[in-house]
Residue frames as qw, qx, qy, qz and C-alpha x, y, z in Angstrom:
[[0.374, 0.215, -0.316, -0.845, 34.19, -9.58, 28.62],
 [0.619, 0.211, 0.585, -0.480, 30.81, -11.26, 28.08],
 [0.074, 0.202, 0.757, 0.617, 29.77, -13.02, 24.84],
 [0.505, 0.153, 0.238, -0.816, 26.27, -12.13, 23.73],
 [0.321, 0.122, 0.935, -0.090, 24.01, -14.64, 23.39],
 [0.437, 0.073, -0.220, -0.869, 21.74, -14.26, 20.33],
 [0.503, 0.119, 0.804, -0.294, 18.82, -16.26, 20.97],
 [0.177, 0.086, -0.639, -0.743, 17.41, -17.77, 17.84],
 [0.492, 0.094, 0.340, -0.796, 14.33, -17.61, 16.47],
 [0.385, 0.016, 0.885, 0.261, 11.74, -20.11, 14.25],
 [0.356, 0.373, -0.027, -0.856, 9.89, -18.66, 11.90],
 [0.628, 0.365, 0.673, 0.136, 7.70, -21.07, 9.83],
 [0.109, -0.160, 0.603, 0.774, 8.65, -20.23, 5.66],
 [0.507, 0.484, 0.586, -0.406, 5.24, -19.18, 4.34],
 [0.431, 0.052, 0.553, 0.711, 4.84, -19.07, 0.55],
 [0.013, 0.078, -0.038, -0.996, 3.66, -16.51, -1.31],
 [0.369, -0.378, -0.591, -0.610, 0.23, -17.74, -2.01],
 [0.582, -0.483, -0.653, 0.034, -0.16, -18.28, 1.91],
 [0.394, -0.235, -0.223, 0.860, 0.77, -15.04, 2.32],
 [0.099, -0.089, -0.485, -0.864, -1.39, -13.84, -0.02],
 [0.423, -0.490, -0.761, -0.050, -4.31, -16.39, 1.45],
 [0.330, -0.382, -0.624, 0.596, -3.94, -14.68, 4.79],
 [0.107, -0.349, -0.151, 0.919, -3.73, -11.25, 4.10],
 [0.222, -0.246, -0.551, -0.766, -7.12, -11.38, 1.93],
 [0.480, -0.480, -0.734, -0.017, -8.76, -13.23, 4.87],
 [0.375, -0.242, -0.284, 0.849, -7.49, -10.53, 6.97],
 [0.137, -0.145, -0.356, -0.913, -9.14, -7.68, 4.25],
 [0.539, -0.390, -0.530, -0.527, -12.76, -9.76, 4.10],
 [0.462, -0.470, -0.649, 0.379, -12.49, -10.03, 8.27],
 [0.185, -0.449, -0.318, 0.814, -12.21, -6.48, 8.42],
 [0.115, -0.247, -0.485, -0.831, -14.78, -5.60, 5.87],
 [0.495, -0.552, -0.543, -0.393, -17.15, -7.40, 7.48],
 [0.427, -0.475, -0.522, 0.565, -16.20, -5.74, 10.68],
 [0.053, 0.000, 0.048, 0.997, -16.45, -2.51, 8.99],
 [0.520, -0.386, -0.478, -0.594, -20.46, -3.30, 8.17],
 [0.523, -0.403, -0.714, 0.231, -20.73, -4.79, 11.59],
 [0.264, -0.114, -0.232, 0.929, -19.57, -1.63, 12.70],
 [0.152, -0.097, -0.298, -0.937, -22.08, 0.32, 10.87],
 [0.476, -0.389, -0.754, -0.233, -24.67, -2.26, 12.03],
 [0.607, -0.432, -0.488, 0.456, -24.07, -1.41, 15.79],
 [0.257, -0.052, 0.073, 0.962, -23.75, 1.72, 15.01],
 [0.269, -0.210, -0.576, -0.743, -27.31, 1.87, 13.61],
 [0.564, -0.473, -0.676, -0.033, -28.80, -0.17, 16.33],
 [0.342, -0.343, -0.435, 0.759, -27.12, 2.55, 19.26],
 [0.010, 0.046, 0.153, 0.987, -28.45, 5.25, 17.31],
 [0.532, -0.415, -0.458, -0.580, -32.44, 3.66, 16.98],
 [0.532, -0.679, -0.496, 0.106, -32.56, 2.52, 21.26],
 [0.247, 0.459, -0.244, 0.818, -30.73, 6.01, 22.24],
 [0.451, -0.443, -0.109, -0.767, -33.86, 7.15, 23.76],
 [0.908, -0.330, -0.205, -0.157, -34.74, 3.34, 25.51],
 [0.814, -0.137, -0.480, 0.299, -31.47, 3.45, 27.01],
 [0.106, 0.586, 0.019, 0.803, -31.71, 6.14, 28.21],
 [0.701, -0.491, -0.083, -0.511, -35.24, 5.36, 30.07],
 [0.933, -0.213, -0.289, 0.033, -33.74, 2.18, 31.21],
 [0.453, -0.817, 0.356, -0.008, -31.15, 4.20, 33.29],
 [0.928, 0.078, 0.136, 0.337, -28.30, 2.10, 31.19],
 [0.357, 0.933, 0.022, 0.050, -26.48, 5.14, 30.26],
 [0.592, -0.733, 0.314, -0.122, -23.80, 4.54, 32.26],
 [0.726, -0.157, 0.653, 0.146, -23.51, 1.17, 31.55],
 [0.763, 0.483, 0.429, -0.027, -23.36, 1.85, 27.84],
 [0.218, 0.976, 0.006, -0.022, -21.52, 4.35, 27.35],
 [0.169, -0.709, 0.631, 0.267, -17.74, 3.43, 28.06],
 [0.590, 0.231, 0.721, 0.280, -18.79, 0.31, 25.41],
 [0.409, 0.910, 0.066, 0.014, -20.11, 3.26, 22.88],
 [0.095, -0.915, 0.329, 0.215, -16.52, 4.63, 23.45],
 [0.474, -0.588, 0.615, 0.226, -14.94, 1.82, 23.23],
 [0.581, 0.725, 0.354, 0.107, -16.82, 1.09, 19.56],
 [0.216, 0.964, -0.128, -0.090, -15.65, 4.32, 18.89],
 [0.539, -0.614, 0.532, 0.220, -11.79, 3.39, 19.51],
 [0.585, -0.061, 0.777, 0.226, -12.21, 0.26, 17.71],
 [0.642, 0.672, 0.370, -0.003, -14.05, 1.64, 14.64],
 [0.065, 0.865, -0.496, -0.040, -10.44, 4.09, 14.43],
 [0.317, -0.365, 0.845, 0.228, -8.18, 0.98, 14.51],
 [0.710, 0.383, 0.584, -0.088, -10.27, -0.52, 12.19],
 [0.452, 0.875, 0.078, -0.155, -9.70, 1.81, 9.88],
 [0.020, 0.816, -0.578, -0.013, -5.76, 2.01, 10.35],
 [0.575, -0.181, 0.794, 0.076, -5.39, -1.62, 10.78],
 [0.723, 0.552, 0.409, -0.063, -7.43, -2.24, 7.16],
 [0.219, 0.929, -0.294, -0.056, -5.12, 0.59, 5.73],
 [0.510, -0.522, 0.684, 0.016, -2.03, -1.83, 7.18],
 [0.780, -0.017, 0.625, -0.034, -3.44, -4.44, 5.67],
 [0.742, 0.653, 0.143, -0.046, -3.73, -3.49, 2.45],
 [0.152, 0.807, -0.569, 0.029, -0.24, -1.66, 2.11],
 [0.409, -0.351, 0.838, 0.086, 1.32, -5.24, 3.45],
 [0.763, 0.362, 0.535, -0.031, -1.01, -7.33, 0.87],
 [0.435, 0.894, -0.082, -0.074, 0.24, -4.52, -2.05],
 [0.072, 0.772, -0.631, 0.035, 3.96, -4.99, -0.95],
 [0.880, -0.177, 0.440, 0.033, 3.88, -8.92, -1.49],
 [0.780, 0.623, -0.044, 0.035, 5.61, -8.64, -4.46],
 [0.302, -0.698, 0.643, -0.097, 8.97, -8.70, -2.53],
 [0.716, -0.229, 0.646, -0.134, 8.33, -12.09, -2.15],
 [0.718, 0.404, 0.536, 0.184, 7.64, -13.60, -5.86],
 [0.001, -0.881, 0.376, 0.288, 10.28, -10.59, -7.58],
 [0.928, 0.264, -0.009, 0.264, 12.66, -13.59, -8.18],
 [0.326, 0.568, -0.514, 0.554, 15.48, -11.27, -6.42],
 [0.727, -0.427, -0.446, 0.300, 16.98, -12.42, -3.25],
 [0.115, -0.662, 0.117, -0.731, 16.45, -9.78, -1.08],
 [0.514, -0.450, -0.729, -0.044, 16.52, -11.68, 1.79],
 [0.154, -0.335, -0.615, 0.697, 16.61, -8.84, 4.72],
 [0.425, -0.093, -0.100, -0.895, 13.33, -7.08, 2.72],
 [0.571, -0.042, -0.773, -0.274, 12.10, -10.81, 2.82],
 [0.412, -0.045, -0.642, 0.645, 12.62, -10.90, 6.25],
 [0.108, 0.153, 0.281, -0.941, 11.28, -7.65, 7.28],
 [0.484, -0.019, -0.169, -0.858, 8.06, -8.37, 5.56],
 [0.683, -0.414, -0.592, -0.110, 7.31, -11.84, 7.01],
 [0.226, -0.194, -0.583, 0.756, 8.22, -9.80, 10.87],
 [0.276, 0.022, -0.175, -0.945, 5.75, -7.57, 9.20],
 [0.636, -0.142, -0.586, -0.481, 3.31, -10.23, 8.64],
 [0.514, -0.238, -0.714, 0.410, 3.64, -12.15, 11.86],
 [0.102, -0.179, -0.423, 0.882, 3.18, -8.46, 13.75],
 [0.511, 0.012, -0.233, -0.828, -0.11, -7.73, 11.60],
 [0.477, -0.317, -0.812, 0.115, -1.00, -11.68, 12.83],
 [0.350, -0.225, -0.628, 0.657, -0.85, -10.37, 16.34],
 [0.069, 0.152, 0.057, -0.984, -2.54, -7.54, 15.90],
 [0.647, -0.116, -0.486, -0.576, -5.31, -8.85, 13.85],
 [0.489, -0.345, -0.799, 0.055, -5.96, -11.05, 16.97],
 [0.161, -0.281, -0.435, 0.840, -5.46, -8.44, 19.57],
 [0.196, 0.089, -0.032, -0.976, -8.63, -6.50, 17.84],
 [0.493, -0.287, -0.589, -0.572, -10.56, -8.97, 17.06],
 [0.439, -0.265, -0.754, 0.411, -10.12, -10.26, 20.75],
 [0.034, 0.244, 0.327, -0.912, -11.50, -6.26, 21.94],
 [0.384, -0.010, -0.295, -0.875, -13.63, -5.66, 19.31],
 [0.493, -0.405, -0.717, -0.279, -16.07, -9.17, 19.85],
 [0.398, -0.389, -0.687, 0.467, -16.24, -8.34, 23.41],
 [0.119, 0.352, 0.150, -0.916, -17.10, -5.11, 23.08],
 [0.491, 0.026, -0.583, -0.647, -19.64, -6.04, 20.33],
 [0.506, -0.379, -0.733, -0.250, -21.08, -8.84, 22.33],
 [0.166, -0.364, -0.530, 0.748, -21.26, -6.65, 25.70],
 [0.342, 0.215, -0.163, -0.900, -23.62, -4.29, 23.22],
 [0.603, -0.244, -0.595, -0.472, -26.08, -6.75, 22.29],
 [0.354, -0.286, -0.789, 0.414, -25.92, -8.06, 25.80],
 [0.120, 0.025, 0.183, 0.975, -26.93, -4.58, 26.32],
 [0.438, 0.053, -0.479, -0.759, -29.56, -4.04, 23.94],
 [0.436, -0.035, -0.840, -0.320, -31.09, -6.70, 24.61],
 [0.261, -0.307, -0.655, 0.640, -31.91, -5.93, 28.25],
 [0.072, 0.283, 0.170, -0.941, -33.21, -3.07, 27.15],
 [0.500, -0.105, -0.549, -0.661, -35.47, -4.42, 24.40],
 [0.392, -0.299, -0.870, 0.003, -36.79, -6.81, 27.29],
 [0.056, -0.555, -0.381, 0.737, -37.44, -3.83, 29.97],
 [0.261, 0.106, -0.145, -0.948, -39.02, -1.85, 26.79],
 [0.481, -0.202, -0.814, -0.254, -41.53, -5.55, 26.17],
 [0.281, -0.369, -0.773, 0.433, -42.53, -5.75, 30.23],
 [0.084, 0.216, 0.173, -0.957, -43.12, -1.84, 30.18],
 [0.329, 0.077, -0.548, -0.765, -45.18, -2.66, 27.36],
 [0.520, -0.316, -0.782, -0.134, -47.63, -5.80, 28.78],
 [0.075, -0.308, -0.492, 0.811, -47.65, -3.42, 32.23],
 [0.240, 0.338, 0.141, -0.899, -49.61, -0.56, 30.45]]
């Protein structure tokens, strides 16, 4: 018979106000991704037409989608946050609870990860749209000094 090896883990002890810190910064990063959204959203809708002309359609379109994707996880990931920022009161209760304690800083750590893993898709897909755009606002300027 085998033993089982439990492999341990380190978790840095965060306190409740740096739990608290995070998961607001977390909130106001995805607000202002929610307006960004809307920004980029605003800007695909006014060169529809110029990227059209500029034969980009192609090239724009699996970034439109992938907006799209990211403006849904936005939405469920903000929702996350809040419900983990609402359930901090575990922590400062003054009862030792420690496998709810537990389960909500694995919680936290896994809403870490996540909150990078979107922001890592979302800028790149955000800065592949202006990259974008921006081609197209120069091919709509050249058309323009042609005629």
């Amino acid at each position: 018979m085998k033993a089982k090896i439990q492999k341990g883990t380190f978790r840095e002890w965060l306190t409740a106000e740096e739990l608290h810190d995070a998961s607001k910064k977390w909130s106001s990063e995805l607000k202002f991704a929610m307006d960004e959204q809307k920004f980029l959203n605003s800007m695909i809708k006014d060169y529809t037409l110029d990227i059209i002309d500029s034969d980009m359609f192609n090239t724009v379109q699996p970034v439109v989608e992938v907006l799209n994707k990211s403006e849904k996880e936005l939405i469920d990931l903000f929702k996350k946050v809040q419900l983990h920022e609402n359930q901090l009161q575990i922590m400062v209760d003054d009862v030792n609870q420690a496998r709810m304690e537990n389960a909500y800083l694995d919680t936290h750590a896994d809403l870490e990860k996540e909150m990078e893993r979107y922001f890592v898709k979302y800028r790149e897909a955000k800065n592949r749209m202006f990259d974008i755009v921006s081609q197209v606002i120069k091919r709509k300027k050249q058309k323009r000094l042609l005629n």
